[in-house]
C-alpha positions in Angstrom: 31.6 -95.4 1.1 32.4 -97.3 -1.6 30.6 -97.5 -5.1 30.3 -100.1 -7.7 32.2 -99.2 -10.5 29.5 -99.2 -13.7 29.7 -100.4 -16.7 28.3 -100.3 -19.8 26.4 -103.2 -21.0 27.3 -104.9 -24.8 23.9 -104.5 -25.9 24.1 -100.4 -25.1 27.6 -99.9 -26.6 26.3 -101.6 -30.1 23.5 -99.6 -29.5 25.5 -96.5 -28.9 28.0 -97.2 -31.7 25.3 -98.1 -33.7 23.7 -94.2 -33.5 27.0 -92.5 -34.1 27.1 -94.6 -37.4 23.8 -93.9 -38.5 24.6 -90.1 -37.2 27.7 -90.3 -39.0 26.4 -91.8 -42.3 23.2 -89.0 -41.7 25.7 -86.4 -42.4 27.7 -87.8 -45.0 24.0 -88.8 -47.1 21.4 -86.8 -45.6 19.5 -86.0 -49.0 19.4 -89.5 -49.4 17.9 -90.7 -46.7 15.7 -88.3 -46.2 14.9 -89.0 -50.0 14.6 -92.6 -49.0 12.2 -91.8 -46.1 10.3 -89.6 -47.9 9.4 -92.4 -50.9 8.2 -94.9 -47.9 6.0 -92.3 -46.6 4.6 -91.4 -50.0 4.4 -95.0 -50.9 2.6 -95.8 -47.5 0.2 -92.3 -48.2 -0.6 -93.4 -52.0 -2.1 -96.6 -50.5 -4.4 -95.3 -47.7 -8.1 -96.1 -48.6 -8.8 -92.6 -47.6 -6.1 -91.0 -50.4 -7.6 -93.5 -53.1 -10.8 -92.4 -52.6 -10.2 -89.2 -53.3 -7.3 -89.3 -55.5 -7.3 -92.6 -57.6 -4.5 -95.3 -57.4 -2.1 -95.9 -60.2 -0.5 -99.9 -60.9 1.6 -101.2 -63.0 0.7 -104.0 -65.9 2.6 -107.2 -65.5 3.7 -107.6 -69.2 6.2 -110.3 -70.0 9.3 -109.8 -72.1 8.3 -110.8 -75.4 5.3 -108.8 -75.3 6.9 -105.9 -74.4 6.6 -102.7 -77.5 7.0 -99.4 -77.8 3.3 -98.6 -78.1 3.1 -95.7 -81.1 -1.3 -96.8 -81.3 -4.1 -98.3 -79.0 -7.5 -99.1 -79.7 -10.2 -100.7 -77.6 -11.9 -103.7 -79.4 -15.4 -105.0 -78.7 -13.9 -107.9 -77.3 -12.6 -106.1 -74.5 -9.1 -106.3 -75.4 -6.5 -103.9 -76.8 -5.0 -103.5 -79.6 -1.9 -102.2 -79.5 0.8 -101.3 -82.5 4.3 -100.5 -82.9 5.1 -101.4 -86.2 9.2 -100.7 -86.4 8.3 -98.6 -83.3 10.1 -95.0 -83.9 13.1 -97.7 -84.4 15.0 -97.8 -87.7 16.7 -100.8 -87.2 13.5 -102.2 -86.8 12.0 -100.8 -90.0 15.2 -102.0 -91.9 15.0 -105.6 -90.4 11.3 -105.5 -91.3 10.7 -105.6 -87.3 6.6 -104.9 -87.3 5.0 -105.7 -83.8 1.5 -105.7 -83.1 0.1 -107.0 -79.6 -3.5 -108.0 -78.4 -3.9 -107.7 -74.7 -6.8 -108.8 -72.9 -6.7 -106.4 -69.6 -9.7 -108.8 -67.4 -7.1 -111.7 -67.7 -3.6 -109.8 -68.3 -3.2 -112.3 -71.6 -1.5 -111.2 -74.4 -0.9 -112.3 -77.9 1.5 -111.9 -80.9 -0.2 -110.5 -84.4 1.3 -110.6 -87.5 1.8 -107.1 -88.7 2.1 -107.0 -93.0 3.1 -103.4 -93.2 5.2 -101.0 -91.2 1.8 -99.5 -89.4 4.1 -97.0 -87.4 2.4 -93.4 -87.7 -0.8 -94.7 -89.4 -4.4 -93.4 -89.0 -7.0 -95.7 -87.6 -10.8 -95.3 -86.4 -13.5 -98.0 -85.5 -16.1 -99.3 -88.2 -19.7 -100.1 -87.8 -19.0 -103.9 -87.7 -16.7 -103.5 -84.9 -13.2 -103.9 -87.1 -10.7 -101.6 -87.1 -9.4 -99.3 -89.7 -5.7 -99.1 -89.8 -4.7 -97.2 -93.3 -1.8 -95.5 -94.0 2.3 -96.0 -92.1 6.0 -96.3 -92.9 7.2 -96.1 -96.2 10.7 -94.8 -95.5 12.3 -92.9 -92.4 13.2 -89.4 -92.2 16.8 -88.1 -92.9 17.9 -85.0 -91.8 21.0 -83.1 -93.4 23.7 -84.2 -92.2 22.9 -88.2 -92.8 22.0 -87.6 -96.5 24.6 -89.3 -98.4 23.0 -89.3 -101.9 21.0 -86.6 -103.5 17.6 -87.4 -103.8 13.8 -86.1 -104.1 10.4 -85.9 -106.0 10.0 -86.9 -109.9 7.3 -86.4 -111.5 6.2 -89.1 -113.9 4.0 -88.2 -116.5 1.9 -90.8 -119.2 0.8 -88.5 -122.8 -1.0 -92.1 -123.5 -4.5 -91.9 -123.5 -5.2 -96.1 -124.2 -3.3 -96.7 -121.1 -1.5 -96.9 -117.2 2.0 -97.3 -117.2 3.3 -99.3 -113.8 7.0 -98.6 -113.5 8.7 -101.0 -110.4 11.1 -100.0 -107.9 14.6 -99.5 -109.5 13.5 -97.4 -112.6 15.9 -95.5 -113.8 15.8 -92.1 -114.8 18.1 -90.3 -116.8 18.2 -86.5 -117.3 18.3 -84.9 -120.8 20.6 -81.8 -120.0 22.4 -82.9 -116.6 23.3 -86.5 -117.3 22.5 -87.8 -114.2 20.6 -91.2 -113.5 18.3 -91.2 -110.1 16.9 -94.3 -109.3 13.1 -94.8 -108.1 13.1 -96.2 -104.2 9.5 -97.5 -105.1 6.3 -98.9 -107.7 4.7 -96.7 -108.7 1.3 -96.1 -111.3 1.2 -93.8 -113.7 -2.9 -93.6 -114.9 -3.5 -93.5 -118.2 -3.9 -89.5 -120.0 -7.5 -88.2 -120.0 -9.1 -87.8 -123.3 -11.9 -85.7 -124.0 -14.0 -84.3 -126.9 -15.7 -81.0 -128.0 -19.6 -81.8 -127.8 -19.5 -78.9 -130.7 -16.1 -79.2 -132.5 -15.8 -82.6 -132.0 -12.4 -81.9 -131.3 -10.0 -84.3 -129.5 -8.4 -83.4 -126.0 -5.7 -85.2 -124.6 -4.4 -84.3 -120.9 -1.3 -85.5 -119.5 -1.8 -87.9 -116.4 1.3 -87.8 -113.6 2.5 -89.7 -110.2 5.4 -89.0 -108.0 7.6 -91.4 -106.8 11.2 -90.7 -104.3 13.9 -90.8 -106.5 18.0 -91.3 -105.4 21.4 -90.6 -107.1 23.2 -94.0 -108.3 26.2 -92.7 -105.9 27.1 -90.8 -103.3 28.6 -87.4 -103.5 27.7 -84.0 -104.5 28.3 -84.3 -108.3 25.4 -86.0 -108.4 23.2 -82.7 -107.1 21.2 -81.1 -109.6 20.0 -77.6 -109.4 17.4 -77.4 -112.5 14.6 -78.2 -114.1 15.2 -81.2 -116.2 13.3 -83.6 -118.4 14.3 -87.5 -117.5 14.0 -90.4 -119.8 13.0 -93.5 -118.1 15.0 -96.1 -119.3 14.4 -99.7 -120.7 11.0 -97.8 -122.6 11.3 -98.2 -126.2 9.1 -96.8 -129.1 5.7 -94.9 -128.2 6.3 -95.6 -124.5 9.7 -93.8 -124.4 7.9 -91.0 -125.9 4.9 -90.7 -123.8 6.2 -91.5 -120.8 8.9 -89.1 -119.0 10.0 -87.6 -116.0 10.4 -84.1 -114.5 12.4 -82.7 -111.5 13.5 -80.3 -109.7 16.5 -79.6 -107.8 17.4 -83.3 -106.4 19.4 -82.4 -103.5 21.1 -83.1 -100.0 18.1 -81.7 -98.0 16.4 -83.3 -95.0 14.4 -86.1 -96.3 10.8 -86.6 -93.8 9.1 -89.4 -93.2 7.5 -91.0 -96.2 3.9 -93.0 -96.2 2.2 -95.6 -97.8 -1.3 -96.1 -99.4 -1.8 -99.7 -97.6 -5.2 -100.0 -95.5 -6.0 -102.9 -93.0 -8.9 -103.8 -91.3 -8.4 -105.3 -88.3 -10.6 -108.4 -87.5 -11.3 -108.4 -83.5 -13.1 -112.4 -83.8 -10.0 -113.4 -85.8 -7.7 -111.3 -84.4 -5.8 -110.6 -87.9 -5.1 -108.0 -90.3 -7.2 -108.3 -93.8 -6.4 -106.4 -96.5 -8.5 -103.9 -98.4 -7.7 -101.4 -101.1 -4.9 -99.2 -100.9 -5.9 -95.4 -100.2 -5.1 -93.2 -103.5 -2.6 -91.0 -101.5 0.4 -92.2 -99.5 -0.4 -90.9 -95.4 2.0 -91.1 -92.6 0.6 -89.5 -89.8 -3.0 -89.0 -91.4 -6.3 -88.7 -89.5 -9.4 -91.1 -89.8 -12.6 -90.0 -89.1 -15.7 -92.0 -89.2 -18.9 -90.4 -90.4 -22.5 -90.8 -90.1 -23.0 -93.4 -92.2 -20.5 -96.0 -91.3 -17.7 -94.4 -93.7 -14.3 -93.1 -92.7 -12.7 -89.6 -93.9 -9.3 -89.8 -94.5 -7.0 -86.2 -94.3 -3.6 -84.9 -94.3 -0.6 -86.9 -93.7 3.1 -87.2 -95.1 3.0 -88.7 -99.2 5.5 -90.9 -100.5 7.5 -88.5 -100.9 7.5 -87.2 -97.6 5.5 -84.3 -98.2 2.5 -83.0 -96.5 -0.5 -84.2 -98.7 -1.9 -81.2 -100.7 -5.8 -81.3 -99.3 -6.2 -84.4 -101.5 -8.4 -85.8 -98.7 -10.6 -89.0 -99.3 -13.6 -91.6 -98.2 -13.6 -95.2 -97.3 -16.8 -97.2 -97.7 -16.8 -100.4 -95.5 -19.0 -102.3 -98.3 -17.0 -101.8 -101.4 -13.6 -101.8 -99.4 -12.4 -98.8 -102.1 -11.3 -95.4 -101.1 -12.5 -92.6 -103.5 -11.7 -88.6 -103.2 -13.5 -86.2 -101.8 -14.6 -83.8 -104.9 -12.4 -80.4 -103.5 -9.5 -80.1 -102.2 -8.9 -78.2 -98.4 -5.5 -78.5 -96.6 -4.8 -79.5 -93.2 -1.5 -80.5 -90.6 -0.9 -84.0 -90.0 -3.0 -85.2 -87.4 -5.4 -82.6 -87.2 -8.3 -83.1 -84.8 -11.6 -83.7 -86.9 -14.9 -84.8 -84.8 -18.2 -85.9 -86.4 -20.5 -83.4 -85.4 -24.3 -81.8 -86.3 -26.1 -82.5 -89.5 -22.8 -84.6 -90.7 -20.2 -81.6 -90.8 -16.6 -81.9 -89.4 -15.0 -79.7 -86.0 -11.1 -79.1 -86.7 -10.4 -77.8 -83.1 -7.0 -76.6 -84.2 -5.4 -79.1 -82.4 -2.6 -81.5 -84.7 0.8 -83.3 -84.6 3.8 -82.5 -86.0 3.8 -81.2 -89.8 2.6 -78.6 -91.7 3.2 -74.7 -92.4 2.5 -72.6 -89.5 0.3 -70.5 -91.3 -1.8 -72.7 -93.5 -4.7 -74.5 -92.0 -4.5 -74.3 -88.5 -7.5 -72.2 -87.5 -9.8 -74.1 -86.0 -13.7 -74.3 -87.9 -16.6 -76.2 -88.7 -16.5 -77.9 -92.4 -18.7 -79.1 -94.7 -17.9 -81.9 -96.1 -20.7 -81.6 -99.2 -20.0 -77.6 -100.4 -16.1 -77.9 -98.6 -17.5 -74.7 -97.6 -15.5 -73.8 -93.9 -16.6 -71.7 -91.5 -14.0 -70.3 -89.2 -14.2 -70.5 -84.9 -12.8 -67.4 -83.4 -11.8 -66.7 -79.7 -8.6 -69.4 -79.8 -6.2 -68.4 -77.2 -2.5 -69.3 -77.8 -3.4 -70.2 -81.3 0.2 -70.2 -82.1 0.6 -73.3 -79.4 -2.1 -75.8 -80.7 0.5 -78.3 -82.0 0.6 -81.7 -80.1 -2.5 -79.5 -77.9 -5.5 -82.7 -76.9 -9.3 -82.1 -77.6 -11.9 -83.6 -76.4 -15.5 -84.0 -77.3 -17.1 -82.7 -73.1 -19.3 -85.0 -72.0 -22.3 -85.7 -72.3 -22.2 -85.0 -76.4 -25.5 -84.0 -76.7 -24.2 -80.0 -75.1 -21.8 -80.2 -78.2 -19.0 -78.3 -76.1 -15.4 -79.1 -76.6 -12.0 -78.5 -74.9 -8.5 -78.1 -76.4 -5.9 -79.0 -73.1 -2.3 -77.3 -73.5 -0.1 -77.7 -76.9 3.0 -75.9 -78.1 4.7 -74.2 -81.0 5.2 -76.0 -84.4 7.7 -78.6 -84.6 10.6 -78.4 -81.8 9.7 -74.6 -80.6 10.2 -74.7 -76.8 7.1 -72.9 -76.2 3.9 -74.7 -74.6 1.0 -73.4 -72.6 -1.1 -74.7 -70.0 -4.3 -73.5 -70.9 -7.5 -75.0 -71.8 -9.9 -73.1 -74.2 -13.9 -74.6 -74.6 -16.1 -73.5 -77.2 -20.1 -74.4 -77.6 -21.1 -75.1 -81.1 -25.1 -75.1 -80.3 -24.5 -71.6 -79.4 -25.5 -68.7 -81.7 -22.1 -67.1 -82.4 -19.4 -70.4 -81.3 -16.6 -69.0 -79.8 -13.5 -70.4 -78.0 -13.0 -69.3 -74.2 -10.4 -70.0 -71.8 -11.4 -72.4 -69.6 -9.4 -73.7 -66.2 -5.7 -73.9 -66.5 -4.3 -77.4 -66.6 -2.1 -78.6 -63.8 1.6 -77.0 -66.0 2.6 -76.4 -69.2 2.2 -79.1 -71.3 2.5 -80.6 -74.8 0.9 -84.1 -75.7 -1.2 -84.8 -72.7 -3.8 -87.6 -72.6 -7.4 -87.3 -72.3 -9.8 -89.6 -71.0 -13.5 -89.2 -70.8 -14.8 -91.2 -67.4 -18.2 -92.7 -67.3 -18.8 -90.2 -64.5 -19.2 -87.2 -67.0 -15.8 -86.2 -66.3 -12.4 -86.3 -68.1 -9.5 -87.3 -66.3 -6.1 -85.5 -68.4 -2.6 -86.9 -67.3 1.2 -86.5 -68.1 2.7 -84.5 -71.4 6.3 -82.6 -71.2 6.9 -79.1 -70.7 9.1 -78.9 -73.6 9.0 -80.6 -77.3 9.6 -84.7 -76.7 10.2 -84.1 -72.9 13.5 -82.6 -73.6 15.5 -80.8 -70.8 13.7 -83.4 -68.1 9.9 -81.4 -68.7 7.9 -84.8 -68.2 5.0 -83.4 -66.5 4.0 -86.3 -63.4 0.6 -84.8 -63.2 -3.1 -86.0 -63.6 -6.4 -84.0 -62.7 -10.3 -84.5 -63.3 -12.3 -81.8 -65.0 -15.8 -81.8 -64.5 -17.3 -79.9 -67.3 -20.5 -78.6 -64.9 -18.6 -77.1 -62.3 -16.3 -76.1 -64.8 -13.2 -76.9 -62.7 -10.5 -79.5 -62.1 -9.0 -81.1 -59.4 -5.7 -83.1 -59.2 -5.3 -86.2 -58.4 -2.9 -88.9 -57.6 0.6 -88.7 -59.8 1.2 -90.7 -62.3 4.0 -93.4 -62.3 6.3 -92.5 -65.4 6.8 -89.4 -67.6 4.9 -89.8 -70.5 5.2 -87.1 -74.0 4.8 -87.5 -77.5 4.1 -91.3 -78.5 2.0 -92.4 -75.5 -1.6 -91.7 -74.4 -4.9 -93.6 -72.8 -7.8 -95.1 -73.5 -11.1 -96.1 -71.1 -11.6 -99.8 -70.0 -14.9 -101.3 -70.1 -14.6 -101.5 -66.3 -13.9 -97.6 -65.6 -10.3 -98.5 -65.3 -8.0 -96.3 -67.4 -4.7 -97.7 -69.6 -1.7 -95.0 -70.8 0.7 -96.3 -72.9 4.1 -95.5 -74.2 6.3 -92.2 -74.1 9.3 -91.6 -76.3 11.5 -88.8 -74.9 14.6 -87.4 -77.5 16.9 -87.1 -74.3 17.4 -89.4 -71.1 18.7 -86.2 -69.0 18.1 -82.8 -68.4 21.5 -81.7 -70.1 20.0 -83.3 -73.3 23.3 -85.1 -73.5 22.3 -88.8 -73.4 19.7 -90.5 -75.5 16.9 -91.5 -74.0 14.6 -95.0 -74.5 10.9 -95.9 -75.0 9.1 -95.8 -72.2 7.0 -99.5 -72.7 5.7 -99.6 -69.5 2.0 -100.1 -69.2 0.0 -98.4 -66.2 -3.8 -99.0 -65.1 -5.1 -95.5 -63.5 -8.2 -97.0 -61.2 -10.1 -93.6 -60.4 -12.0 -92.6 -57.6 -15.2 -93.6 -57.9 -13.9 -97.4 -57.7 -12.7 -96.8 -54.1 -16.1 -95.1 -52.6 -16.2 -98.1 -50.4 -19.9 -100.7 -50.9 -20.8 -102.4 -54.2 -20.6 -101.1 -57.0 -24.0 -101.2 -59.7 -24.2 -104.5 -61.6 -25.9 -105.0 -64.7 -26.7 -108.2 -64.8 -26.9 -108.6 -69.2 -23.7 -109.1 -70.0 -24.6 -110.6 -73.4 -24.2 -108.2 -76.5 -26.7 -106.7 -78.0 -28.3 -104.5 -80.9 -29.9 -101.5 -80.2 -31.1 -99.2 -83.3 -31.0 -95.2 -82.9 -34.1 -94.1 -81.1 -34.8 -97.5 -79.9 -35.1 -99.0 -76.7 -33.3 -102.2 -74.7 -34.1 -103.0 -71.2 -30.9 -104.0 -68.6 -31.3 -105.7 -65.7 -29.0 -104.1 -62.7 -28.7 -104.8 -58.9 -27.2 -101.7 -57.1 -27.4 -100.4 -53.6 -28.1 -96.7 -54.3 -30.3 -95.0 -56.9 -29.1 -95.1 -60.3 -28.5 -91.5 -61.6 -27.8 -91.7 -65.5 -26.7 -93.9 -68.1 -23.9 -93.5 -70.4 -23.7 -95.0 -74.0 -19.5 -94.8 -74.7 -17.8 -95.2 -78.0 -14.5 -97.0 -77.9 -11.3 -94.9 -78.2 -8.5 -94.9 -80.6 -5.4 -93.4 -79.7 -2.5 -92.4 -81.2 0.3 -88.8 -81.1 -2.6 -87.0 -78.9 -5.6 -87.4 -80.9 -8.4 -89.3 -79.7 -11.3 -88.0 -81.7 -13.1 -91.5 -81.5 -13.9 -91.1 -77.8 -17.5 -89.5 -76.9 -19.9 -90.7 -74.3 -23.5 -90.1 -74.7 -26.7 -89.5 -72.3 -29.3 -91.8 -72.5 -32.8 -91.2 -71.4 -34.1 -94.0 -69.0 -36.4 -95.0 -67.0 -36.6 -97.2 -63.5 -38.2 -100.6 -63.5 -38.9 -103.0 -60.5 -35.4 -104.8 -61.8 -33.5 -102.2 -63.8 -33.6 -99.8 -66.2 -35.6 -99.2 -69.6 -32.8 -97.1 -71.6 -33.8 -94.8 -75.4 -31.0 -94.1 -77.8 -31.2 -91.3 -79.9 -31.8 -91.0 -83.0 -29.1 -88.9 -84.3 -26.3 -90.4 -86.5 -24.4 -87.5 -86.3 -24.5 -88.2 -82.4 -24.2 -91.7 -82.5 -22.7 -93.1 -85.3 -22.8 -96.6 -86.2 -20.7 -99.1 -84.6 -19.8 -100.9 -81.0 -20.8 -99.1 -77.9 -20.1 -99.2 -74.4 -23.1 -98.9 -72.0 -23.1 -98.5 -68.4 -25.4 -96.9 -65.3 -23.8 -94.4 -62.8 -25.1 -94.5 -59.2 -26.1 -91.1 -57.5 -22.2 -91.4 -56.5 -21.3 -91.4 -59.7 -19.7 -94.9 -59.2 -20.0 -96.9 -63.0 -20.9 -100.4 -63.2 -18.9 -102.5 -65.5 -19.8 -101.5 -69.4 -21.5 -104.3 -71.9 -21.4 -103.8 -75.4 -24.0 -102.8 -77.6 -24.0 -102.5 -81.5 -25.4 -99.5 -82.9 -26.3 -100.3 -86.7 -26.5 -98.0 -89.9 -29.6 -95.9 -89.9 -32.1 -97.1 -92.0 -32.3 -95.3 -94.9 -29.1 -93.0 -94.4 -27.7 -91.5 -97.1 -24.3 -90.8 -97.9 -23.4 -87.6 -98.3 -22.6 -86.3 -101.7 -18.6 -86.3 -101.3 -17.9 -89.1 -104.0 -15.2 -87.9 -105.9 -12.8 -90.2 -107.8 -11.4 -93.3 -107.0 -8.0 -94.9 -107.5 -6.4 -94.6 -110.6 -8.6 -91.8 -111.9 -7.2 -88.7 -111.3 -6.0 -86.9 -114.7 -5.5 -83.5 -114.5 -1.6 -82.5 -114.5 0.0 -82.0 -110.7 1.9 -78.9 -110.5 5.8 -80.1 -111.2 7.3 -77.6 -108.1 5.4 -80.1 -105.5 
């Protein structure tokens, strides 16, 4: 019998050939396809409805070139847009161009605008005033050097003024000539000199005349070690003639080739949301880089800690802004804290220092966390702090809703580049008795400078941080949870896009919506090997509660409005389930993990035929003065889109008694080994 021979179509042998190459190629790459395979699956899971509803959805912002900055600060205006601040941006060759960038965004129409930025605002404090502006005080004087780039010797003079009649401004370029050494340093900045303090006996009638001083960052004329000095020496400031040369003088120590820190400036800024500019306002009385701003009760702002000009850690001088004079004046006594320490408004006008702060500072000098009054400086301590040897670069947040007074401290490591971080959380209850920290749920992994975010929901959503100090040896942590604080447990949900560390965090949108910012890793591989660069990549965190599926509430007021404490404002709102409580949320501030601005507050309310009739409390330690967020939270716990209220200065609130002196006043002789 005979059989067709059979052959094998074209299309099958392509086919065929086709498989051994891909089986081929599967061999020689199989990590990277399955890698490949496995990011389409992950990006197909990520945009399930079903995953978004219980995990959130991340996106990323659209922002064009020119607009694109390595976000150090971020602040939410009551304009609904953001402010967002680089200044030289952690960049020296920005500082040294005079490179300061400051952006407005608007996030409902993705529009974003160039601001003119006077001052190098990188490392500044900032916090929101009653009127709705934003404080900006403090920044860049000069950038850190360590050892190894020092080329001339440098450090701190002391300048002092003996003349009683009168200040003494010496400009930049003063030269100052030692009496024993020889050597001429050369001041990098202006600086004031008050005049001495004079006094008089009531009884004796007799005349006392103490010697005023100011520091300013003196460097050799040269470069090379002869021009090191290694004693005490009394300097002549030169061009002075007659009583002036002889009253006023310098005094330094060694002048050396040590690391030189970061230096800061007094300038102070408020920024104008309607104008959308920068308007000057007095300069604070100490130089801050990294400081904290804290706004009070009555519509002022504390001011604490920070790098001088000089780049050392201000010495407790700590001080008060008042919005209506637009002068800075010290607080009375002195008490010392880290840069960036983490100070929240609380009860009857005090001051909560969780612990948690940002890179400088002893170890061993005011890092225990504690309650202070800012009236008798009197400070009582918080025990019960686990890891209190990890708080630096730790977050703390103010637990929802504020009225239970409860906060958290999330993660933290060991001071300055110590390897060490934790990943637990540690909640203390000041309306308790006794307050005392306890560990609450371990976050998702180790981590140092994660971001906080209180959701309108009640709960706080924490993302990102590094495992190890500035995300070095590849630690970015690419991990978010939600912690509900009455369950007393998180959950994690969806990753986040990009590593973020120190230099980034996030802030709450007026639409429930969440922003992070920025990231600026010291190595771009896990050998540490490479140099790594700013992350400015902007990504919008839409959490689950906006993918529940139906309508959201409405409220149907959109215009502003003015509410005092303990009064009352009625809000129209169209919703499809019941309404379950209403939320009154200040505006954050952001900036190297601290966000102490951020607290969301329970309103009472009751249900009309077309809405809600909503009380504020009358508490100004609660609610301090300023712009608001207020929103309604369906039995879901799905938000409606926030409007903006305006909370005004208590009638008849007091300040407290912290009025110390103001600039230019202080007389009593600094200590010459500063």
């Amino acid at each position: 019998m005979n059989y067709r021979r059979y052959r094998v179509s074209r299309r099958t042998r392509r086919m065929a050939v086709g498989s051994a190459v891909v089986l081929v190629l599967a061999g020689m790459n199989g990590p990277a396809i399955w890698g490949y395979a496995s990011d389409q699956y992950h990006e197909y899971k990520i945009n399930q409805p079903g995953y978004k509803e219980k995990n959130g959805h991340w996106t990323v912002v659209d922002v064009p070139e020119e607009y694109r900055i390595n976000t150090i600060h971020a602040a939410l205006l009551h304009t609904g847009k953001i402010l967002l601040i680089a200044g030289s941006g952690n960049n020296a060759a920005n500082f040294k161009a005079k490179s300061f960038r400051t952006v407005l965004w608007d996030p409902v129409k993705n529009s974003f605008k160039n601001v003119p930025t006077p001052k190098d605002l990188f490392c500044a404090g900032h916090t929101q005033l009653p009127d709705g502006k934003l404080l900006v005080a403090g920044g860049t004087q000069r950038y850190e050097k360590l050892g190894g780039d020092v080329t001339k010797a440098g450090g701190l003079m002391v300048v002092h003024n003996e003349d009683p009649d009168k200040p003494m401004t010496l400009p930049a370029g003063t030269r100052f000539t030692g009496k024993k050494n020889g050597k001429t340093f050369e001041s990098k900045d202006p600086v004031l000199v008050p005049r001495a303090k004079k006094t008089q006996d009531e009884e004796t009638r007799k005349v006392t005349v103490t010697v005023s001083t100011a520091r300013v960052y003196v460097e050799a004329l040269g470069k090379g070690h002869e021009y090191e000095t290694g004693l005490t020496d009394n300097y002549s400031v030169r061009g002075l003639k007659g009583t002036d040369a002889r009253n006023i003088y310098g005094i330094a120590n060694k002048l050396s080739f040590d690391k030189k820190d970061f230096q800061g400036i007094k300038d102070s800024y408020e920024f104008d949301p309607v104008a959308e500019r920068y308007v000057t306002v007095d300069p604070m009385n100490e130089a801050r880089w990294y400081p904290t701003l804290t706004t009070l009760q009555d519509g002022r702002v504390l001011s604490v800690s920070g790098l001088d000009e000089i780049g050392q850690v201000v010495p407790g001088k700590n001080e008060i802004y008042d919005p209506k004079t637009k002068k800075w004046t010290y607080l009375p006594k002195e008490r010392f804290f880290p840069t960036y320490p983490a100070l929240f408004l609380t009860d009857k006008g005090r001051i909560f220092y969780t612990g948690s702060n940002a890179g400088y500072g002893p170890a061993d000098k005011g890092r225990v966390p504690g309650v202070w009054d800012l009236t008798s400086n009197d400070f009582t301590e918080v025990p019960g702090m686990s890891d209190p040897d990890v708080l630096e670069t730790s977050m703390s947040v103010l637990l929802p809703p504020a009225q239970d007074q409860r906060y958290m401290v999330l993660g933290g490591g060991g001071v300055g580049e110590d390897k060490k971080s934790t990943a637990k959380t540690r909640i203390v209850d000041l309306r308790a008795a006794q307050p005392r920290f306890r560990d609450g749920p371990d976050l998702y992994a180790k981590a140092r400078y994660p971001s906080s975010v209180i959701l309108p929901d009640d709960t706080v959503l924490t993302t990102n941080g590094s495992g190890d100090y500035r995300g070095r040896s590849d630690s970015n942590v690419l991990r978010a949870e939600i912690y509900d604080p009455g369950k007393n447990r998180g959950h994690a949900v969806a990753d986040p896009l990009v590593g973020r560390n120190y230099h980034s965090g996030a802030l709450l949108l007026p639409d429930g919506r969440v922003m992070t910012f920025g990231s600026d890793s010291l190595f771009g591989d896990k050998a540490n090997s490479k140099p790594a660069t700013f992350e400015q990549q902007i990504d919008l965190y839409t959490p689950p509660y906006l993918h529940q599926g139906g309508k959201r509430p409405e409220i149907k007021d959109t215009a502003p409005r003015t509410v005092e404490l303990g009064g009352k404002t009625k809000l129209r709102t169209v919703q499809k389930r019941p309404l379950a409580k209403v939320r009154l949320i200040r505006p954050g501030s952001f900036t190297h993990v601290t966000n102490i601005e951020q607290r969301s507050i329970a309103l009472d309310f009751t249900r009309e035929a077309d809405g809600v009739s909503v009380t504020l409390p009358k508490d100004s330690s609660l609610v301090p003065p300023g712009w608001y967020m207020l929103t309604v939270v369906d039995d879901r716990g799905v938000p409606a889109e926030a409007v903006w209220v305006r909370v005004p200065k208590a009638e008849g609130e007091a300040a407290a008694k912290t009025d110390g002196k103001g600039a230019g006043e202080e007389s009593e002789e600094e200590s010459e080994e500063e």
